[in-house]
Residue frames as qw, qx, qy, qz and C-alpha x, y, z in Angstrom:
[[0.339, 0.106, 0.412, -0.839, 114.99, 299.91, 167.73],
 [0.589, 0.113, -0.259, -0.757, 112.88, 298.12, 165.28],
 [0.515, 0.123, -0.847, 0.034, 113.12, 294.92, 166.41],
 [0.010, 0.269, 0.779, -0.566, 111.90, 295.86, 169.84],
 [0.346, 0.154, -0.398, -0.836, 109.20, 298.07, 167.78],
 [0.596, 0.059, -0.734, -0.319, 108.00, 294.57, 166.28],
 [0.309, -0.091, -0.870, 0.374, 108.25, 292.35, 169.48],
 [0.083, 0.173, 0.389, -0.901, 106.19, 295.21, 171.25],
 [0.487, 0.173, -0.390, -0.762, 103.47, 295.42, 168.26],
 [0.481, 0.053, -0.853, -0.196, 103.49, 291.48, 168.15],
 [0.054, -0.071, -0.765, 0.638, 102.86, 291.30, 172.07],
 [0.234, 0.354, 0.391, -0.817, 99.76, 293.68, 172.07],
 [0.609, 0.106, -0.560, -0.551, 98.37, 291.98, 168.54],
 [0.425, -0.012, -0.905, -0.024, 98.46, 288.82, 170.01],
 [0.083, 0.378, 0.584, -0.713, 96.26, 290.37, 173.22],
 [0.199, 0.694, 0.689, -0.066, 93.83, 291.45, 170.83],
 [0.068, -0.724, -0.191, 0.659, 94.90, 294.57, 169.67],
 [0.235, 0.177, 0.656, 0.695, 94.75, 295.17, 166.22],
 [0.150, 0.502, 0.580, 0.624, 93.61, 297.70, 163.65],
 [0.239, -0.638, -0.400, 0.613, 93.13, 300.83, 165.92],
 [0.215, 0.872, 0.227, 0.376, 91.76, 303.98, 163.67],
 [0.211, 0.810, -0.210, 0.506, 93.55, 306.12, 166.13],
 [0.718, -0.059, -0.517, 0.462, 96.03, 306.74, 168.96],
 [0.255, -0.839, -0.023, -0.480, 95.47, 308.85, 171.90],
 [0.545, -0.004, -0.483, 0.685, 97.85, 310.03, 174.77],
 [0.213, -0.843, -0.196, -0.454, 96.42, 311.54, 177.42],
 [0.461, 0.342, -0.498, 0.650, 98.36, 313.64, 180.46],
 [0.067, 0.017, -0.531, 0.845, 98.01, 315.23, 183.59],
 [0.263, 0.259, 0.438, -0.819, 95.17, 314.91, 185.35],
 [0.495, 0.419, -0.039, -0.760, 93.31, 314.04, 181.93],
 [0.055, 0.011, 0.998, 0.032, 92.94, 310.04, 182.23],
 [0.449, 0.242, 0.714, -0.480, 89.43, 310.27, 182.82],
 [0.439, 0.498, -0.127, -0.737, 88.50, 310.40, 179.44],
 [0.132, 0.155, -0.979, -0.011, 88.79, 306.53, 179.28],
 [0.271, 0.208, 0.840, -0.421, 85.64, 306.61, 180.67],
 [0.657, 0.450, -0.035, -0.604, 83.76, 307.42, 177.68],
 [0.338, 0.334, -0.838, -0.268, 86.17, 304.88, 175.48],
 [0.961, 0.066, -0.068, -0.261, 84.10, 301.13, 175.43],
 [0.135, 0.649, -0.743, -0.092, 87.05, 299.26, 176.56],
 [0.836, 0.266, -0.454, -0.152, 87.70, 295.89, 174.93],
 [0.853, -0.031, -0.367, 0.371, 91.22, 295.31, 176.35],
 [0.042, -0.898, 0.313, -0.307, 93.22, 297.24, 179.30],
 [0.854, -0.013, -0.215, 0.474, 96.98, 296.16, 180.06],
 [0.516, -0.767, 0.187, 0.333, 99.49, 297.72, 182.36],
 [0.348, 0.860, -0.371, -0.029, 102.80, 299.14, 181.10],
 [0.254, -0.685, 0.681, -0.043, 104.64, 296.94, 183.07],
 [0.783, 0.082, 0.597, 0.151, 103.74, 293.74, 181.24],
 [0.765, 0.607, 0.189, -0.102, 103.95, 295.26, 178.09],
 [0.794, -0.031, 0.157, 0.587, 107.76, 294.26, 176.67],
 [0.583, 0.141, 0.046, 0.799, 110.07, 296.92, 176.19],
 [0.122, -0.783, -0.319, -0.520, 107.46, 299.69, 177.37],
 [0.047, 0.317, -0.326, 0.889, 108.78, 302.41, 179.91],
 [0.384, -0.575, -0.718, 0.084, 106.58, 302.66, 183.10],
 [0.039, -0.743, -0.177, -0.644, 105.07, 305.93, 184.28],
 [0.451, -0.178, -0.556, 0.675, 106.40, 307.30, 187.85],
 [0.005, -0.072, 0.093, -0.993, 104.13, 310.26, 188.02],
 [0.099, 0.434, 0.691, -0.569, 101.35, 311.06, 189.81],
 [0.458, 0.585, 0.139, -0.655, 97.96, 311.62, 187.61],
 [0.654, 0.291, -0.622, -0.318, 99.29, 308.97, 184.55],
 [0.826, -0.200, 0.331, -0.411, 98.14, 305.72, 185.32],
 [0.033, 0.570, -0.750, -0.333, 100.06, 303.92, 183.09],
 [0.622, 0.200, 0.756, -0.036, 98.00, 301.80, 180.78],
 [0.213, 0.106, -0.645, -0.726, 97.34, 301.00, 177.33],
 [0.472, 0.338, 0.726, -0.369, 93.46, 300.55, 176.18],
 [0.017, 0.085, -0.748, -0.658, 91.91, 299.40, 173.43],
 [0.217, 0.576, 0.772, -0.161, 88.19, 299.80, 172.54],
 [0.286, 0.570, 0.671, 0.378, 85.96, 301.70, 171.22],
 [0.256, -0.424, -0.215, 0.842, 85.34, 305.76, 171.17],
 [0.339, 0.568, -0.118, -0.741, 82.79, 307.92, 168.69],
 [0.883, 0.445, -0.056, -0.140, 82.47, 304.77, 166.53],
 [0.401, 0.845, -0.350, 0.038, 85.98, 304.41, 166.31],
 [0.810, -0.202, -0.404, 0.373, 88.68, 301.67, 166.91],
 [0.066, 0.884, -0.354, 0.299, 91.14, 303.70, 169.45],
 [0.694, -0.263, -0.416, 0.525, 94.58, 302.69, 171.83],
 [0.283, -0.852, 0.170, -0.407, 94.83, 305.47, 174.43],
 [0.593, 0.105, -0.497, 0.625, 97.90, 305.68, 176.76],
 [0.304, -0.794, -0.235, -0.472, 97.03, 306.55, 179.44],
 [0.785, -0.495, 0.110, 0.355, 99.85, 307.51, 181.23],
 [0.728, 0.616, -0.226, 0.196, 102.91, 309.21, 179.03],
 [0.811, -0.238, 0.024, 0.534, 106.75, 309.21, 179.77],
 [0.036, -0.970, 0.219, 0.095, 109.09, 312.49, 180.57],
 [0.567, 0.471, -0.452, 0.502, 112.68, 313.17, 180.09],
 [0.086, -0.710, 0.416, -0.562, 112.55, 314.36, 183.44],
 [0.913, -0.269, 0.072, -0.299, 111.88, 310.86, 184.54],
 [0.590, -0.512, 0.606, 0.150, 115.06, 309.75, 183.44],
 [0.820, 0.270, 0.497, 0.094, 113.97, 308.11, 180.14],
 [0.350, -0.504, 0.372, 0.697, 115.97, 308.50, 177.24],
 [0.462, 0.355, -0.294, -0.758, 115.20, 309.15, 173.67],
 [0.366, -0.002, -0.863, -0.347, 114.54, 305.53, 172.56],
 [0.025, 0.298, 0.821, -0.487, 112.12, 304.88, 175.72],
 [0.156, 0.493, 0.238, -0.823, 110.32, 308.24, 174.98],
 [0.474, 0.258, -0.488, -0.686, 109.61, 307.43, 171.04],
 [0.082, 0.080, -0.957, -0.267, 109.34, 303.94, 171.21],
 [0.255, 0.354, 0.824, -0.360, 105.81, 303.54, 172.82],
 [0.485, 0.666, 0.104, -0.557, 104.28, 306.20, 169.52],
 [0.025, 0.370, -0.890, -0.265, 106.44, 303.72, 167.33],
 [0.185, 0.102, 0.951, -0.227, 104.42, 301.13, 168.68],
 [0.426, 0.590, 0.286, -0.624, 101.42, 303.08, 168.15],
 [0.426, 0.611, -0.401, -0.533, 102.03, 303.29, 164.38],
 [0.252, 0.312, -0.870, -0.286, 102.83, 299.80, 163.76],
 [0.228, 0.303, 0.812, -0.443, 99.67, 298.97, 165.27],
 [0.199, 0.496, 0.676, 0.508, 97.94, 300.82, 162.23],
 [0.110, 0.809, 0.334, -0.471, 96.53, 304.03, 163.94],
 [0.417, 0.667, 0.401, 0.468, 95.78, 306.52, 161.01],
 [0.133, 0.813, -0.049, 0.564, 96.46, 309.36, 163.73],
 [0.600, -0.277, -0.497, 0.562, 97.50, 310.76, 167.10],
 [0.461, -0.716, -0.507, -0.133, 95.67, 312.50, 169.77],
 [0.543, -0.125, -0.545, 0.626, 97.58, 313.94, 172.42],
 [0.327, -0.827, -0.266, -0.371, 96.55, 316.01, 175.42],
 [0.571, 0.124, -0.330, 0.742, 98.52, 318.17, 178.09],
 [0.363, -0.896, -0.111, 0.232, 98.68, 320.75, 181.35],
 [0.577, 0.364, 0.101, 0.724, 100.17, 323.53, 180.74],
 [0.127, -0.640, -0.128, 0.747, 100.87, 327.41, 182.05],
 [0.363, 0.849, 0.275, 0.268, 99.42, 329.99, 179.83],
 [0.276, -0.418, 0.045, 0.864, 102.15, 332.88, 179.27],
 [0.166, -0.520, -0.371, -0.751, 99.24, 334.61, 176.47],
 [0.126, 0.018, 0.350, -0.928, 97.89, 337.30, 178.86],
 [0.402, -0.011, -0.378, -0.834, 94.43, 336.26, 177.04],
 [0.579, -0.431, -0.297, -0.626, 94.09, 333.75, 178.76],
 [0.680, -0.480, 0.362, -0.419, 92.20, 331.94, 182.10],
 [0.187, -0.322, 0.905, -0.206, 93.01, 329.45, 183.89],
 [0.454, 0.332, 0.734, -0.380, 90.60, 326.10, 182.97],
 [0.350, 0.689, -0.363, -0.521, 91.24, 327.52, 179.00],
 [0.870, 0.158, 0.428, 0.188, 91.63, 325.01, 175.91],
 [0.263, 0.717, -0.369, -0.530, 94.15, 325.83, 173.57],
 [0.806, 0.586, 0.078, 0.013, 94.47, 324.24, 170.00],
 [0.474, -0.562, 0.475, 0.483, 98.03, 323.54, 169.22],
 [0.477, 0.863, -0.038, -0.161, 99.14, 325.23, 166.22],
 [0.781, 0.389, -0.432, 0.228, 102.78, 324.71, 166.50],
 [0.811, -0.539, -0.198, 0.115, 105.48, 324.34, 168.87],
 [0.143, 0.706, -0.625, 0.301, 109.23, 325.42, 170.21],
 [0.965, -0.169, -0.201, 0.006, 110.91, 322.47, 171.44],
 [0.135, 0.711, -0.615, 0.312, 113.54, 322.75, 173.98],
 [0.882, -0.259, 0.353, -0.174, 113.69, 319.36, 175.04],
 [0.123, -0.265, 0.857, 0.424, 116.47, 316.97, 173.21],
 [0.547, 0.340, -0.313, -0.698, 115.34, 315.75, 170.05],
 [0.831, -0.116, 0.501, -0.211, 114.02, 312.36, 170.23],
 [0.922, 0.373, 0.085, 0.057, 115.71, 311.66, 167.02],
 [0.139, -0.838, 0.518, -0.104, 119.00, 311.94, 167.99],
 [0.506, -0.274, 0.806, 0.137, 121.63, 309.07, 167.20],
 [0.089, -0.247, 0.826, 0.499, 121.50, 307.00, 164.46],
 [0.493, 0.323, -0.051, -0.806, 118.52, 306.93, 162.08],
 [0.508, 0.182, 0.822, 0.179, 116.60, 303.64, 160.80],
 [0.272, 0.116, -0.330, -0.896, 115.33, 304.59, 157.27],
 [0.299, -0.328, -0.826, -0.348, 112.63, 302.10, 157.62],
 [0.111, -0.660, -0.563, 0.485, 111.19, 303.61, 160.41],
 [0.161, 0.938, 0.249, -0.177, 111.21, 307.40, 158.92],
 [0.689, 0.511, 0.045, 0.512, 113.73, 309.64, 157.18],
 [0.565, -0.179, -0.434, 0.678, 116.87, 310.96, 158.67],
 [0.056, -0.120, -0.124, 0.983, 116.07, 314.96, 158.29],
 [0.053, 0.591, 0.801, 0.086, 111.71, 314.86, 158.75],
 [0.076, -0.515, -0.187, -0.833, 109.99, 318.51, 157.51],
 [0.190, -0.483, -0.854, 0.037, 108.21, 319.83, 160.27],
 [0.027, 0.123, 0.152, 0.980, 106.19, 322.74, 158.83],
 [0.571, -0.298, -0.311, -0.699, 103.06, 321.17, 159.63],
 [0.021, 0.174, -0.904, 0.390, 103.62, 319.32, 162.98],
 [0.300, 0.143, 0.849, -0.411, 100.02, 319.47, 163.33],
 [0.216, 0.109, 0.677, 0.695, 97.60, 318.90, 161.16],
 [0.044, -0.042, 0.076, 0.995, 95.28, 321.51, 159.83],
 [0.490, -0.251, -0.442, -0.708, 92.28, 320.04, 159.17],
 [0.499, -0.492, -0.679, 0.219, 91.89, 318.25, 162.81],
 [0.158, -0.085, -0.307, 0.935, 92.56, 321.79, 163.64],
 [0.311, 0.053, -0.325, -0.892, 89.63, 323.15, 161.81],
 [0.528, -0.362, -0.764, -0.082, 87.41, 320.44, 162.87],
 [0.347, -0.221, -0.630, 0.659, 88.37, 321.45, 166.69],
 [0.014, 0.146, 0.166, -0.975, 87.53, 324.75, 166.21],
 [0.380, -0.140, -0.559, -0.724, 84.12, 323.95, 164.30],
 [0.585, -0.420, -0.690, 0.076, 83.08, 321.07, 166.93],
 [0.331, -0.197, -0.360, 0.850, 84.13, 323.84, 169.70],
 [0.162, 0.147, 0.130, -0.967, 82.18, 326.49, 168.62],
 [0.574, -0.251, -0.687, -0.369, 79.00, 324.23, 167.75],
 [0.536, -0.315, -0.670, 0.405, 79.27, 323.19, 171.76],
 [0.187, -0.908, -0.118, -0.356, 79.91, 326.87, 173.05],
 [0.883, -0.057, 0.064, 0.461, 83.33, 325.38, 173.99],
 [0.124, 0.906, -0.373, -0.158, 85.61, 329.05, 174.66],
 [0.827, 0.194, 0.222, 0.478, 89.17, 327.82, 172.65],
 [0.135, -0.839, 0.375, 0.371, 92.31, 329.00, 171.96],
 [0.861, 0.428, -0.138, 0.238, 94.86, 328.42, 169.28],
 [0.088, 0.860, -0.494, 0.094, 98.82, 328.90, 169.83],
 [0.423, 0.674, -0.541, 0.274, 101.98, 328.03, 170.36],
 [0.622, -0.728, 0.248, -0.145, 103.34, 325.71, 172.84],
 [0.361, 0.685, -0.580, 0.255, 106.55, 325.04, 174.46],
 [0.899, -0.434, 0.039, 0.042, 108.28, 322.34, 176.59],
 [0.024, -0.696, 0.631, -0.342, 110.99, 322.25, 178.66],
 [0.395, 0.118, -0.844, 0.342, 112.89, 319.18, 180.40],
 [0.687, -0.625, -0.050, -0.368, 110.94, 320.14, 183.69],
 [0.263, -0.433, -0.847, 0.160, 110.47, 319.14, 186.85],
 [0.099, -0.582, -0.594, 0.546, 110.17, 322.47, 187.91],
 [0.254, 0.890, 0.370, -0.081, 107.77, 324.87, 187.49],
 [0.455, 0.611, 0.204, 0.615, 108.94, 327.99, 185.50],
 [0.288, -0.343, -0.345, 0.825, 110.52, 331.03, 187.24],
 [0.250, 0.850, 0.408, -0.222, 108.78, 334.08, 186.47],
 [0.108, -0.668, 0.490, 0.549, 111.97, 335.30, 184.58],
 [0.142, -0.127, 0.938, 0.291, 111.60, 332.17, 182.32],
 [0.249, 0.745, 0.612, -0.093, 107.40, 333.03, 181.42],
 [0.143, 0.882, 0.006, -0.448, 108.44, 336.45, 180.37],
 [0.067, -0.330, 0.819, 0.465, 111.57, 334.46, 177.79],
 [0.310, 0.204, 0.895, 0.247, 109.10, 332.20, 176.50],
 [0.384, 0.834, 0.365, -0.155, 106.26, 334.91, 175.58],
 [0.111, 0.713, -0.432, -0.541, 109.22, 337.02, 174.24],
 [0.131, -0.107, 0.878, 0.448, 110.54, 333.85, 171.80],
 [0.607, 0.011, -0.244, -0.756, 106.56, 333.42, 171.02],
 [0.228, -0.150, -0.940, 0.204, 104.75, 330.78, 173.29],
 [0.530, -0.375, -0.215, -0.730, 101.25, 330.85, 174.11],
 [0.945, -0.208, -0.074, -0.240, 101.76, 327.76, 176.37],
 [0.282, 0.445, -0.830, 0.184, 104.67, 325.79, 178.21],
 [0.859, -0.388, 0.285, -0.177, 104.79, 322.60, 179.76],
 [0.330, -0.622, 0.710, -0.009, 106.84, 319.71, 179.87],
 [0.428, -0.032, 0.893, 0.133, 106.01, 317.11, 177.20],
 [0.639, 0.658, 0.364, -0.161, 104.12, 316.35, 173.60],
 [0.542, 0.672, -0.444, -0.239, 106.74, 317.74, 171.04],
 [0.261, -0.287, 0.893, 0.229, 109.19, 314.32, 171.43],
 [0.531, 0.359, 0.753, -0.152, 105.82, 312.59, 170.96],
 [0.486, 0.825, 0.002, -0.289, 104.80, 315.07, 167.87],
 [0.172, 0.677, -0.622, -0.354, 108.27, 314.85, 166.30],
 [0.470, -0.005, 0.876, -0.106, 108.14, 310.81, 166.60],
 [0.539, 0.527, 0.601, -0.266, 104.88, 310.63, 165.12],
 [0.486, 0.832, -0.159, -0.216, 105.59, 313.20, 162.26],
 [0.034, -0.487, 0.823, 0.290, 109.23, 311.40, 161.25],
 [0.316, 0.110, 0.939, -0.080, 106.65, 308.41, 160.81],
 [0.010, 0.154, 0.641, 0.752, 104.39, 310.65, 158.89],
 [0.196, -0.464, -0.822, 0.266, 101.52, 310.51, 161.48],
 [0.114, -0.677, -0.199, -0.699, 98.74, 313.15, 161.18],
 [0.463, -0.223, -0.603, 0.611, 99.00, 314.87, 164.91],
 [0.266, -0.758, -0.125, -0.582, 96.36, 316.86, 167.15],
 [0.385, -0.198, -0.652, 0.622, 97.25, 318.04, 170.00],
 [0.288, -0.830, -0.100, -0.467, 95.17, 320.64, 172.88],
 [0.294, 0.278, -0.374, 0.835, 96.35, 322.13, 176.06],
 [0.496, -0.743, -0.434, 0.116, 94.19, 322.05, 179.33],
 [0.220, 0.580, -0.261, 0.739, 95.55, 325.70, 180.71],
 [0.623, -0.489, -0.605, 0.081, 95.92, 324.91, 184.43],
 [0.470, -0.689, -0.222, 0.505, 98.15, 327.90, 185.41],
 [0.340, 0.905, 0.005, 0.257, 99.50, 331.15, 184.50],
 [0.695, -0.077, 0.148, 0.699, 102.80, 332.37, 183.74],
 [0.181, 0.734, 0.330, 0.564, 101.53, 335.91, 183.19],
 [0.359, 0.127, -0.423, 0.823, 103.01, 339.03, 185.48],
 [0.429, -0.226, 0.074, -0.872, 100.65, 339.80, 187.84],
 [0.815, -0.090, 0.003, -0.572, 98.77, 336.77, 188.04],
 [0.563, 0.231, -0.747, 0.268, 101.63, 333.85, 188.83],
 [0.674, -0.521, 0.317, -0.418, 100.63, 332.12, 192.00],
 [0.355, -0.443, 0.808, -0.158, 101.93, 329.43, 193.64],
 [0.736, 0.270, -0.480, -0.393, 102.02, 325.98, 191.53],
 [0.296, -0.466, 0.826, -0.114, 102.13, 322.73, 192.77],
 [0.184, -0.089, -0.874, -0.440, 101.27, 319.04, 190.56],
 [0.003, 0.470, 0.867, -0.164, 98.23, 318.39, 192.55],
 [0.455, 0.652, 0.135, -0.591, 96.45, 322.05, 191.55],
 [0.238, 0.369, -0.596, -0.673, 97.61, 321.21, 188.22],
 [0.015, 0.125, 0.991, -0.040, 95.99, 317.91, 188.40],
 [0.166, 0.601, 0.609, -0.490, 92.44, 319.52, 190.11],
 [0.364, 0.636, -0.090, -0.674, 92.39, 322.22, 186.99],
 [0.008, -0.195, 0.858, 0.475, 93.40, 319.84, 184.71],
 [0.098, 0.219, 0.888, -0.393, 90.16, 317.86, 186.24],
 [0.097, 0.563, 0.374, -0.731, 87.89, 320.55, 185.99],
 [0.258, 0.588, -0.359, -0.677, 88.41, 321.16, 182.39],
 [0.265, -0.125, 0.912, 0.286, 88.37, 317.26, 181.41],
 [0.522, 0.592, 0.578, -0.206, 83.70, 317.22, 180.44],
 [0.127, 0.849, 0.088, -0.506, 84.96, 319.81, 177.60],
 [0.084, -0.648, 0.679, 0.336, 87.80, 318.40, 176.23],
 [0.432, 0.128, 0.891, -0.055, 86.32, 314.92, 176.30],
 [0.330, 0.677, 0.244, -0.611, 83.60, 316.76, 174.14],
 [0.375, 0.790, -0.342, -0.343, 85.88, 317.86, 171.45],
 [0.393, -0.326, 0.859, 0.027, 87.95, 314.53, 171.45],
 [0.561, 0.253, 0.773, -0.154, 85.08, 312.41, 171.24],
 [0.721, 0.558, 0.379, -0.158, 83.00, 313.83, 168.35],
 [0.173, 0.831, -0.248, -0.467, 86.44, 314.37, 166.24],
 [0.057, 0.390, -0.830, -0.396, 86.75, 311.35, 166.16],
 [0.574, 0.446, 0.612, -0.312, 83.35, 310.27, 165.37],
 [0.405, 0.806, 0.025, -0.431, 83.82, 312.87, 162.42],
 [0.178, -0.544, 0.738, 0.357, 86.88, 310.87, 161.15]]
């Protein structure tokens, strides 16, 4: 894997990327936040060598490079499911990339179903930690130059971008949540039998992507924030009908807020 790694790095240096303060992956429905970023350089996925190409409605699938709160950033904008088919080396390799590009962190942003009763729909939660029932992107054979075979991860995310969030949040008047969130393989939505298993195991959140990306990043050593755009509920009583395009529109709805907190954390870096 490091060899495509390199090639991949080399490709998007030689376009002009280089020296990026941070790395930012944004999901569902929550591309627009490119429009604040000052962009320098923007490239499709499909030129970029050995990079996976996004099949899902609401990721656009580019990589940009410019400028954000003062700050170099690359923002994906677009990420990449198991349920697409890809396989663990597809799914890591583009936050690989990220890192050997120099980013000092990593951003990431998700739709999700609230199964905490606390809260609404159009909610931010702070990710605190996670339950990962997806396969482990580090599965198979282990480069030690890339990261080490059995990575700790007691602190998937790190505390003090947490503690920022919650500071820049409540400066704004910015309601927030902290907790717990959980992905699953997807595509489909969650039964209501399967919202009532995940609040029991302790989820505050479920969706369908960010821990491969989080484990990646942390085996590499990569401080990692992540937040949660709550687009639906998984809570008895209040489960309505789900389909990608509301998730998209709530995702939407919630993006001036997020963009908010994003922006001046990483001004504050």
């Amino acid at each position: 894997m490091l060899e495509k790694i390199i090639e991949t790095t080399e490709y998007l240096k030689a376009r002009g990327i280089t020296n990026p303060d941070v790395g930012i992956i944004l999901g569902t429905g929550l591309g627009e936040l490119t429009a604040k970023i000052n962009i320098i350089i923007e490239i499709d996925y499909k030129d970029i060598p050995n990079f996976p190409v996004s099949t899902v409605e609401g990721h656009a699938g580019k990589l940009i490079f410019g400028e954000l709160g003062g700050k170099k950033i690359v923002a994906m904008k677009g990420r990449f499911h198991y349920y697409e088919g890809y396989g663990h080396e597809q799914v890591a390799l583009p936050v690989r990339v990220l890192k050997y590009l120099g980013i000092k962190c990593l951003f990431l942003s998700n739709a999700a179903g609230g199964v905490n009763p606390d809260f609404q729909i159009g909610d931010i939660m702070v990710i605190t930690d996670h339950i990962n029932l997806l396969p482990n992107p580090l599965i198979g054979p282990n480069d030690d130059r890339i990261g080490a075979r059995f990575p700790d991860m007691g602190q998937a995310y790190d505390k003090s971008l947490i503690n920022k969030a919650l500071l820049i949040a409540n400066e704004n008047n910015i309601r927030i949540h902290k907790g717990v969130y959980l992905s699953t393989s997807g595509p489909t939505f969650e039964t209501p039998a399967e919202y009532r298993y995940f609040r029991i195991i302790g989820a505050d959140a479920v969706g369908m992507s960010t821990t491969p990306e989080v484990i990646v990043a942390r085996h590499m050593h990569v401080p990692c924030f992540a937040v949660s755009v709550i687009t639906d509920l998984g809570v008895e009583g209040k489960i309505e009908y789900t389909t990608h395009e509301s998730v998209q529109n709530e995702a939407a709805k919630t993006e001036g807020r997020m963009t908010t907190i994003m922006t001046e954390m990483i001004s504050s870096l």
